[in-house]
C-alpha positions as CSV (number, residue, x, y, z in Angstrom):
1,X,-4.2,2.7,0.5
2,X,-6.6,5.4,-0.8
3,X,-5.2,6.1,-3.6
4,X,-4.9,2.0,-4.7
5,X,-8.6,1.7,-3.4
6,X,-9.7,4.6,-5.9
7,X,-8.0,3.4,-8.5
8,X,-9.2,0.4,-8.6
9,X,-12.8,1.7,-8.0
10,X,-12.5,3.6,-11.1
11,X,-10.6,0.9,-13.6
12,X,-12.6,-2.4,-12.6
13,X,-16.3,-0.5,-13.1
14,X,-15.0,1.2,-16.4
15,X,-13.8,-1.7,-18.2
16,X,-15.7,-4.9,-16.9
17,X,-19.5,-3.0,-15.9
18,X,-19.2,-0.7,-18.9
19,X,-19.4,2.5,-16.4
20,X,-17.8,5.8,-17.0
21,X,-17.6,5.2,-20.3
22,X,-15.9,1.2,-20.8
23,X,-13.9,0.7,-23.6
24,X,-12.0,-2.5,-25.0
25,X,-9.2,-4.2,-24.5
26,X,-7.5,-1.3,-26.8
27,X,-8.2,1.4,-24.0
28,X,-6.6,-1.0,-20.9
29,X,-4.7,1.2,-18.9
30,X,-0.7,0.3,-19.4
31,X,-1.7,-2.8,-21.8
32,X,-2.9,-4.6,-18.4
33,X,-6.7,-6.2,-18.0
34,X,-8.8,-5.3,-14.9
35,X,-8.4,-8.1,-13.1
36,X,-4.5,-7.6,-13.1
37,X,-4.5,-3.6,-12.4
38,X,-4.3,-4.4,-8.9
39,X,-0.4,-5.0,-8.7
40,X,-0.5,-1.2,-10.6
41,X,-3.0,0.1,-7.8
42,X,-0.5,-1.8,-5.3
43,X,2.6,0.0,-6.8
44,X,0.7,3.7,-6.6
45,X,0.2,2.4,-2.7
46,X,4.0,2.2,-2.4
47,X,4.7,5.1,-4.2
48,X,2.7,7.5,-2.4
49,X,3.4,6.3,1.1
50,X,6.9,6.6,0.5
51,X,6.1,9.9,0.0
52,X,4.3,10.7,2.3
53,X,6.5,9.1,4.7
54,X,9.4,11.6,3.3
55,X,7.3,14.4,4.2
56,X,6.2,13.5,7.3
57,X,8.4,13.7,10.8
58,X,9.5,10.6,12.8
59,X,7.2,9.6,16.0
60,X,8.1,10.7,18.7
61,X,11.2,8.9,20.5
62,X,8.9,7.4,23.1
63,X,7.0,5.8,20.7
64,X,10.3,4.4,18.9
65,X,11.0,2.8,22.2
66,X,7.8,1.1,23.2
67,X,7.8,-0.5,19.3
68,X,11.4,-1.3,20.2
69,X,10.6,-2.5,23.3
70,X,7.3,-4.6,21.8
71,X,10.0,-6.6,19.2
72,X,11.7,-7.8,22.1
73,X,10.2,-11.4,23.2
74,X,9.9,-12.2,27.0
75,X,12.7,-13.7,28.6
76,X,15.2,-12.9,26.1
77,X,17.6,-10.8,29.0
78,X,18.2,-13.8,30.7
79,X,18.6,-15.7,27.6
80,X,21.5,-13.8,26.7
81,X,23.1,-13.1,30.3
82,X,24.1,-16.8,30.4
């Protein structure tokens, strides 16, 4: 979400508030206005978690459990033992 956040930090200011040097509708980023760059900043999100994710290991297999176990709504057992 950094990485979106900073992105977005950087493109809105630059080409709506004139900062780090604005430039026109010529200079958009990928042909795509400001107020639209956030399905681009979105995309970068995506991209670099799934990297990260690939580089990361897997929790722990306790922790797998108890979100396993969390999915499960109460009283579903005896729902199905019928």
């Amino acid at each position: 979400m950094i990485a979106g956040i900073v992105a977005m930090l950087f493109c809105i200011p630059k080409f709506k508030f004139d900062i780090f040097r604005g430039g026109t509708s010529k200079d958009w980023w990928f042909g795509i206005s400001p107020e639209g760059f956030g399905t681009v900043a979105m995309l970068l999100n995506f991209i670099i978690s799934i990297i990260i994710s690939l580089f990361t290991p897997d929790p722990p297999k306790e922790v797998q459990d108890i979100v396993e176990k969390i999915r499960i709504p109460g009283g579903v057992i005896e729902a199905n033992s019928h």
